[in-house]
C-alpha positions in Angstrom: 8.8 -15.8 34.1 5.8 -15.7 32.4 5.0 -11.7 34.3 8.6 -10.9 32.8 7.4 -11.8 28.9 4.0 -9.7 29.3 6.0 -7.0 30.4 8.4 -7.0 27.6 5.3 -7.7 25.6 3.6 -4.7 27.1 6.7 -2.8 26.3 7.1 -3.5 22.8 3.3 -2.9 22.1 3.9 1.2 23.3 6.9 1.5 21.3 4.7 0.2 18.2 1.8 2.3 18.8 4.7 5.2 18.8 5.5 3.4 15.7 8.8 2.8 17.3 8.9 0.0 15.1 12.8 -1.5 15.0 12.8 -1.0 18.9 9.6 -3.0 19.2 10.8 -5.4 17.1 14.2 -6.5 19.7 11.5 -6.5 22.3 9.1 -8.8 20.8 12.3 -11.1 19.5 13.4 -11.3 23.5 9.9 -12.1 24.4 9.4 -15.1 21.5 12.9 -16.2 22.8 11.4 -16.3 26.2 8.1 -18.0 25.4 9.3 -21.0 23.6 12.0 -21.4 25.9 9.4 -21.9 29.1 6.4 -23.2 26.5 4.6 -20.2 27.1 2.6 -20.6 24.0 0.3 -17.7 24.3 3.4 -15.6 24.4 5.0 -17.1 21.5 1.5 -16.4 19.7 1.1 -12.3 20.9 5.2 -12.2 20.3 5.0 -13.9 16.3 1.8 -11.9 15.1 3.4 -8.5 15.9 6.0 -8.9 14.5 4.6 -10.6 11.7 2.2 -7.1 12.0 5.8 -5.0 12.2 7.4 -6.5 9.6 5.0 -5.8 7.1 4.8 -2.5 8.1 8.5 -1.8 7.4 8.4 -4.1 4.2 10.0 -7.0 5.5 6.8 -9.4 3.4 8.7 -12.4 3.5 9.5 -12.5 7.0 5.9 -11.4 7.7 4.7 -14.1 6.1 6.7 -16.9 7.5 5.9 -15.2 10.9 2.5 -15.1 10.1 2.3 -19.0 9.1 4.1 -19.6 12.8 1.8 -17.8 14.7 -1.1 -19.9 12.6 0.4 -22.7 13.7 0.2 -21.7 17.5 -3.9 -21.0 16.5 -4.7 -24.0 15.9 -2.6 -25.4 18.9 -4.8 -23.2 21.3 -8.1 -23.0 18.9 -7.6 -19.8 18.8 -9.8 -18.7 15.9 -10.1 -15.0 15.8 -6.5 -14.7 16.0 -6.3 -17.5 13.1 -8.2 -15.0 11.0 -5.8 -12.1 11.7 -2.7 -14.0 10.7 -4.9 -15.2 7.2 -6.0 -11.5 6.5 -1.9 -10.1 7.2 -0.6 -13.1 5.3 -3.5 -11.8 2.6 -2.0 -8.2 3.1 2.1 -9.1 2.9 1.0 -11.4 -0.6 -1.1 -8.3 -2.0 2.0 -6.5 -1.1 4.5 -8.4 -3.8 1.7 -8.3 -6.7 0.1 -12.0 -6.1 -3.5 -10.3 -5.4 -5.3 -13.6 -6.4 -4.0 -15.3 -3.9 -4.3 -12.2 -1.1 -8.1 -12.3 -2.2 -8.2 -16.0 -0.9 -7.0 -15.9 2.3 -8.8 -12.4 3.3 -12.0 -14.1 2.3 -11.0 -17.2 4.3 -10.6 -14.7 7.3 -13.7 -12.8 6.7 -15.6 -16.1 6.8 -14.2 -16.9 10.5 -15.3 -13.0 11.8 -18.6 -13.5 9.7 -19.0 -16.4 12.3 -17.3 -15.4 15.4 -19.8 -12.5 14.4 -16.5 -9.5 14.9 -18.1 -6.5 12.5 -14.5 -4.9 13.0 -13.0 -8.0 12.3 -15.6 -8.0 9.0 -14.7 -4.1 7.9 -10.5 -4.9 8.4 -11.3 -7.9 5.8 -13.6 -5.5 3.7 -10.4 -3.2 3.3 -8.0 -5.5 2.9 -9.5 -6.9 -0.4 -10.2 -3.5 -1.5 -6.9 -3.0 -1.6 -6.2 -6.0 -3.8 -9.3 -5.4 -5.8 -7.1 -2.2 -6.4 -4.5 -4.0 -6.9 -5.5 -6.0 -9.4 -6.9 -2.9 -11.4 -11.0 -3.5 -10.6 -11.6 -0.4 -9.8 -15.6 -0.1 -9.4 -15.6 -3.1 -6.9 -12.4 -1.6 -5.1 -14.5 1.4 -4.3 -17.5 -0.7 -3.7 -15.5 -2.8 -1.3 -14.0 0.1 0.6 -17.5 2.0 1.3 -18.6 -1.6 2.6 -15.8 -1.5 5.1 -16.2 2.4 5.8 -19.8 1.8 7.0 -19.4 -1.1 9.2 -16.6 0.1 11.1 -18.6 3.5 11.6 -21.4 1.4 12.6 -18.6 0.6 14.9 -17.5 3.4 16.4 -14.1 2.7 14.7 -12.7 6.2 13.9 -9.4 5.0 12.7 -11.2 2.5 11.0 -13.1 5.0 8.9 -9.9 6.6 8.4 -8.1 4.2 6.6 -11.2 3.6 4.2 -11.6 7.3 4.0 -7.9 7.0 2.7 -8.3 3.7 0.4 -11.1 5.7 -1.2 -9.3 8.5 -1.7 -6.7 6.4 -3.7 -9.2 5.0 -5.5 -11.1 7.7 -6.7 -8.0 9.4 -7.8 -7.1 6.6 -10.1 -10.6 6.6 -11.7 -10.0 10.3 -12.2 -12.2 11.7 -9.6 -9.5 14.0 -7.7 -12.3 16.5 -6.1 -13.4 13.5 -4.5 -10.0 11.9 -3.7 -9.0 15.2 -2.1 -12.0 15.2 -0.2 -11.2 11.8 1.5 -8.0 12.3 2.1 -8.7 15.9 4.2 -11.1 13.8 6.2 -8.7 11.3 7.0 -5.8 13.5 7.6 -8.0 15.4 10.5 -9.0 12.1 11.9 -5.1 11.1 12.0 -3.9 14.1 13.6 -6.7 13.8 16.3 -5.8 10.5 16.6 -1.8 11.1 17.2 -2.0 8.1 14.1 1.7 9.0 12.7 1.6 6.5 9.9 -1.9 7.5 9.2 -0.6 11.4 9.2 1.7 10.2 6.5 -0.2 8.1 4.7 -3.1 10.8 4.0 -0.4 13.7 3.5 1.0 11.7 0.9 -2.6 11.1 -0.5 -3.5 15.1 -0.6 -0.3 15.8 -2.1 -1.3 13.5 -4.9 -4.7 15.0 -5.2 -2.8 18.1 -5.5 -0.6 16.4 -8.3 -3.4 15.8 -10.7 -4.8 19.2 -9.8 -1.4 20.5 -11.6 -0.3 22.3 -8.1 2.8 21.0 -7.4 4.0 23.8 -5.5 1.4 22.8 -2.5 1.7 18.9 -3.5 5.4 19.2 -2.9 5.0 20.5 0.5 2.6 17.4 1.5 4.8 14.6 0.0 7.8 16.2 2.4 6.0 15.8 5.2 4.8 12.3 4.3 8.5 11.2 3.6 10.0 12.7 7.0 6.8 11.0 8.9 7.7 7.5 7.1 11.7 7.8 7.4 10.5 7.9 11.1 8.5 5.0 11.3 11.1 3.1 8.9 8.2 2.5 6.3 10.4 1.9 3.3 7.4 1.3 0.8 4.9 3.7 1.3 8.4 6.1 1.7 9.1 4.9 -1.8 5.7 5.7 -3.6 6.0 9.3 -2.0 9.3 9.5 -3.7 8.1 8.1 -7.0 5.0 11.1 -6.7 8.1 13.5 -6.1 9.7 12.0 -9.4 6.3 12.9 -11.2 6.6 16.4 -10.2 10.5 16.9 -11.4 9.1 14.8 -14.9 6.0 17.4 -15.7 8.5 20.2 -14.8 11.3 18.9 -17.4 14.0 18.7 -14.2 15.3 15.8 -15.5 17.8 15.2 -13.0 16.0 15.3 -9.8 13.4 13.2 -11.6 15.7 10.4 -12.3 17.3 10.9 -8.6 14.1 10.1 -7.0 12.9 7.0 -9.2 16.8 5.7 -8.7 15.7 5.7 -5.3 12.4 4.5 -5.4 13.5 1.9 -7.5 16.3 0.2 -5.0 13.9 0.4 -2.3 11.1 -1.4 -3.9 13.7 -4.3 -5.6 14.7 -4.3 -2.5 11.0 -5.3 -0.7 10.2 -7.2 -4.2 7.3 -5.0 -5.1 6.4 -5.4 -8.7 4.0 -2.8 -9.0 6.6 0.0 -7.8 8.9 -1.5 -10.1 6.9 -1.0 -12.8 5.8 2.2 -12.1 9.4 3.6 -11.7 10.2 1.7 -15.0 7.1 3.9 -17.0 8.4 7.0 -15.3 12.0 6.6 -16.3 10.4 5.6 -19.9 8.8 9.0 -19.9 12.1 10.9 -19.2 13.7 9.0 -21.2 11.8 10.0 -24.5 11.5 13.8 -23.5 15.2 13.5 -23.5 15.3 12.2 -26.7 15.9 9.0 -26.3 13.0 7.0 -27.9 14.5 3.5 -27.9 15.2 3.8 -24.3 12.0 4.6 -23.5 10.2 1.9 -25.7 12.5 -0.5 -23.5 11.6 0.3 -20.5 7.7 0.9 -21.3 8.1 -2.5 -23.4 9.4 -3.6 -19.7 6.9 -2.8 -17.8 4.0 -3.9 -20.0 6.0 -7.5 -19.7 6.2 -7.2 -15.7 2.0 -6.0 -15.4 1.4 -8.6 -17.8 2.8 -11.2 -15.6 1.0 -9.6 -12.5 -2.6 -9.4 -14.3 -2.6 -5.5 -12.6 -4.9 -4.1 -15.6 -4.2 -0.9 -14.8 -0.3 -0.9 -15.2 -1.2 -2.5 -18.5 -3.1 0.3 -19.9 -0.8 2.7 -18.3 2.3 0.7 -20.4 0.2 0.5 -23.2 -0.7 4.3 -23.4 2.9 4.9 -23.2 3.7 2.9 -25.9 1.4 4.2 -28.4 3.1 7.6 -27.8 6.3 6.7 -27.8 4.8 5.3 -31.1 3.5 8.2 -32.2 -0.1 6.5 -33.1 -3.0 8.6 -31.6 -5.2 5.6 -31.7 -8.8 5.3 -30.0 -7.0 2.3 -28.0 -5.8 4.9 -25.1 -9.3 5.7 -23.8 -10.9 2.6 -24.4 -8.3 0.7 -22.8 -9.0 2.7 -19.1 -12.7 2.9 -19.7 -12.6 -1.2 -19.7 -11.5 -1.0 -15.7 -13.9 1.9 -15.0 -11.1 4.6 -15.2 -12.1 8.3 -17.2 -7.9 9.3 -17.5 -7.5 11.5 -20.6 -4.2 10.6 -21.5 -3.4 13.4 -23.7 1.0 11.9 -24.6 4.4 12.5 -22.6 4.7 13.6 -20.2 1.8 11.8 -18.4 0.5 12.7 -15.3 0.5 9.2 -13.3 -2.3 8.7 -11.0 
């Protein structure tokens, strides 16, 4: 029995790294079956944690996080440590994922402490990135970057080329928010070469979506167009529903600078059901400033100050500083106050945006 499991487990693990992901997913499901019905344990451990891994891919974070907590349970059964620290560093991920970064920031650093001992450097650099991104998050952008060059040397150090990739990637982001989009663009190239070489489809996706963005704030939206299209079909693929949502909210910024009002609120209606749907309050709110934006150029200023008022409320709650000086900007304009209080409020977080009124150019 136990040769049948690693086989299906075998099986399921190609159709991920395919990024196959819903047929992985009945594969490792038959496996787990399998495993706790014979008290296999180390099955029911490989079978929870990828699909723990899958679900966050897809946006499942609830269910990643309850299948995370299992397969922590089965660590400690087996004293599996290493493994403990992988579940602590996804459940990390899945909470940075729905907005509560404090607590993501807790349990990365309690997994970075068990590879700092087990002395894994790869196992260091994945925890490096992983609280980038919630330093990110959480709108500290200087120690975001700082946090992600940490994690790009050590898994070069490493060898890790898909490693490097993903920081290259979180950098890129990064930089582009602090309004650095020669270097963002530069990142995000780097990556996207390392992807294809790589076969990495989500990769592929995730640094098309990034150069189209770089091309955003460059004001050429022709090209940016083109790299958000590929992004999308390469995430409908995988069945990536959030990072398939952000490319769509990026295509809603393009239709809102050009005044196509129509298409712009097509793609944040969509956008919008898909992140309620995976409860992510940060896509929430930026839809909700987006539609604001349309709103006023349409003339309709109490709309607008709703929705920006809205979203101020919802980054607010979240502590994401940077959502807050986004709302904030917004609502001075909508105002019609050209206050000092727009600049100073980015500069604060280490940002250099020149918000110059509506329409705004999103980072």
């Amino acid at each position: 029995m136990e040769s049948k499991i690693y086989e299906l487990i075998k099986n399921a693990e190609r159709l991920r790294e395919k990024s196959q992901y819903k047929d992985s997913l009945d594969l490792f499901k038959k496996a787990l079956s399998l495993s706790k019905k014979h008290g296999i344990l180390d099955g029911v451990l490989d079978a929870t944690i990828a699909m723990a891994d899958i679900y966050r891919m897809v946006g499942g974070f609830d269910s990643a996080i309850k299948n995370y907590e299992d397969a922590l349970e089965a660590c400690e059964a087996l004293g599996n440590k290493l493994t403990a620290a992988d579940c602590m560093a996804g459940i990390g991920l899945s909470l940075r994922a729905i907005g509560m970064w404090k607590e993501a920031i807790r349990f990365i650093k309690s997994a970075r402490k068990i590879y700092e001992k087990e002395k894994d450097k790869k196992g260091v650099a994945f925890s490096l990135w992983a609280e980038a991104g919630a330093l990110r998050v959480a709108g500290n952008i200087p120690g975001a970057i700082e946090k992600f060059r940490e994690s790009k040397n050590i898994f070069g150090r490493s060898k890790d080329k898909s490693g490097v990739a993903y920081a290259l990637c979180g950098l890129g982001g990064t930089h582009r928010i602090a309004g650095k989009f020669k270097d963002s663009m530069d990142y995000y190239i780097k990556a996207n070469e390392t992807f294809k070489g790589l076969k990495d489809k989500f990769g592929t996706a995730y640094s098309h979506c990034g150069i189209g963005n770089a091309l955003r704030m460059k004001d050429n939206y022709a090209d940016a167009v083109k790299h958000f299209n590929r992004a999308a079909v390469l995430y409908k693929e995988i069945g990536d529903i959030v990072s398939y949502s952000y490319t769509v909210w990026s295509l809603a910024n393009v239709y809102k600078i050009k005044r196509d009002f129509v298409n712009a609120r097509s793609y944040i209606n969509k956008a919008l059901r898909n992140f309620k749907k995976t409860k992510d309050p940060r896509g929430i709110i930026y839809c909700g400033l987006t539609l604001g934006e349309v709103e006023f150029m349409e003339g309709k200023r109490k709309a607008a100050v709703k929705s920006f008022l809205s979203a101020l409320a919802n980054a607010e709650k979240h502590d994401f500083k940077l959502e807050t000086c986004h709302s904030m900007m917004l609502l001075t304009a909508a105002g019609g106050s050209q206050t000092a209080v727009k600049t100073a409020c980015y500069k604060k977080i280490g940002v250099d945006l020149n918000f110059a009124g509506i329409p705004f150019n999103m980072p």
